[in-house]
C-alpha angles and dihedrals in degrees: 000000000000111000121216131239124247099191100042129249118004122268106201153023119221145156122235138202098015086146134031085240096052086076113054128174127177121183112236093219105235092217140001123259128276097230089217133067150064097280119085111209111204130189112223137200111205128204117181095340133113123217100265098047085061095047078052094057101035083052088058103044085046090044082222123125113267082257091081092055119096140182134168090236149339126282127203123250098225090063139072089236112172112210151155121259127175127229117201103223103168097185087041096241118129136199117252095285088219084074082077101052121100143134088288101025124067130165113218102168139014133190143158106244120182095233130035118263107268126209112277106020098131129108088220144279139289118218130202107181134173128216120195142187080025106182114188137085112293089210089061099035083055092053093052098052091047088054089045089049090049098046107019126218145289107265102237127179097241123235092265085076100066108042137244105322097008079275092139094082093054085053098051085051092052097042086050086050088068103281115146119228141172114279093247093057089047096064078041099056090030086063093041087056099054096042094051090056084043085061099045087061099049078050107066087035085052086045087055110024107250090110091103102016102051138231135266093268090025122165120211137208127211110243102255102018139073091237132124141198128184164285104269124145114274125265153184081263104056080036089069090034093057099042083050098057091243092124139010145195121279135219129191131289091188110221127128124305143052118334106236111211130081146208111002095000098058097035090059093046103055088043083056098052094033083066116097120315086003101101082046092049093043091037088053090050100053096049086052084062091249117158137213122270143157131249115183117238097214122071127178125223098217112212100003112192133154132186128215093228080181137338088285110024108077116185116197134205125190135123126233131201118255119285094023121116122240088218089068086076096045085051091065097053104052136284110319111190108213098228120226098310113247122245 
């Protein structure tokens, strides 16, 4: 689908990812390590490497099954990403750890921890990203960072969820229509159809504004955290905790059960998913068992600061929540082409 934009018209035209190191990702740990335990956490730098390539090797270094190989969240291959994994060594004796090394694997940290890394157990992640051939007006592109800065951005699912092509979609239609996949591309296309109908609603709340000041029967999700609250009537006080970035707006993770929200917000959002495919997506969720959650549609990109390298060449810095796609940012400046991917 085409998604709206939130700031108005774009403001640029850049290309993206012309080198590994114009894509940059570092893991914010969600928490330190216990000292003690079976379970070696190690900080990794990445070069050309996806996440699972790097469980793969670990496995193999430890001589343990992929299983006992964890890690908070996945990481691109076409980056130079830096994050935790976990290695099961019962009897606490690890490998030379400069077996690991090589020109895409470094090791930056190492501790023992009592319990494998699950998914998800990050604060967040920190971006660098660099933007070439940029043709706009600085002046402009400026104006519309500092806006973004002040009022943060919609929290769209990026492109990668939904396949190449956004074929994914199509899949998860056809596999609830009775087709038959492996158990590894169900919980795929199970997560591609949620997040579509996800979209469609930050869409319409993009379309009319709402998407950072709420709706009559709103529900609201603390910043950080997957927990909700409402709806109550709106007052001074969510006010200040929504100017300050405390809580934010939700939108639907279709799955079985009550929709929460109430009034206006409930209203738009059954109307959106009621629209073409939408009954067959949320039909299809709600027979896999899913159940409903909440996703907020704002999300803020915390410190937000960019350098001019030259008169063409534009790097970026913010941090973004888990589970929120860097690209979200690059969509509300203008069309970035992401250049031959590199290795």
């Amino acid at each position: 689908m085409s998604l709206p934009l939130a700031f108005g018209p774009p403001v640029l035209e850049a290309v993206f990812r012309t080198e590994l190191a114009d894509f940059q990702v570092d893991e914010v740990d969600g928490f330190d390590a216990h000292g003690e335990g079976e379970h070696l956490l190690l900080t990794l730098r990445k070069r050309g490497l996806n996440t699972s390539d790097v469980a793969r090797r670990l496995a193999q270094w430890a001589g343990i099954g992929e299983v006992g190989i964890g890690y908070a969240g996945m990481k691109d291959r076409h980056a130079v990403t830096t994050q935790r994994f976990s290695v099961h060594l019962p009897k606490r004796v690890a490998p030379d750890l400069a077996l690991l090394a090589s020109d895409q694997l470094e090791v930056v940290a190492s501790a023992w921890h009592n319990r494998k890394l699950p998914r998800g157990a990050l604060a967040g992640n920190r971006f660098t990203l660099v933007l070439r051939q940029v043709q706009g007006e600085q002046a402009a592109i400026d104006a519309r960072l500092r806006a973004i800065a002040t009022r943060g951005l919609p929290n769209w699912f990026g492109e990668q969820r939904f396949g190449r092509g956004g074929n994914n979609v199509n899949q998860a239609l056809a596999m609830f229509e009775g087709r038959r996949v492996k158990r590894e591309q169900r919980s795929m296309l199970l997560s591609a159809a949620r997040s579509e109908l996800f979209n469609r609603v930050l869409s319409a709340r993009v379309s009319d504004g709402s998407w950072e000041r709420g709706l009559e029967g709103e529900v609201w999700m603390l910043a950080g955290s997957r927990s909700v609250f409402g709806p109550e009537p709106f007052d001074d006080t969510l006010a200040q905790r929504l100017n300050a970035f405390d809580i934010h707006p939700s939108g639907p993770q279709w799955g079985e059960g009550e929709l929460r929200p109430q009034g206006e917000c409930a209203a738009l959002e059954l109307r959106v998913l009621s629209e073409a495919d939408g009954p067959a997506l949320r039909a299809g969720l709600e027979a896999a068992r899913l159940k409903q959650e909440r996703r907020a549609l704002r999300q803020q990109a915390a410190d937000l600061q960019w350098t001019w390298q030259d008169a063409q060449t534009l790097e970026l810095r913010f941090g973004l929540m888990p589970g929120s796609y860097a690209t979200a940012l690059l969509h509300e400046l203008g069309p970035v082409r992401e250049a031959n991917r590199i290795g």
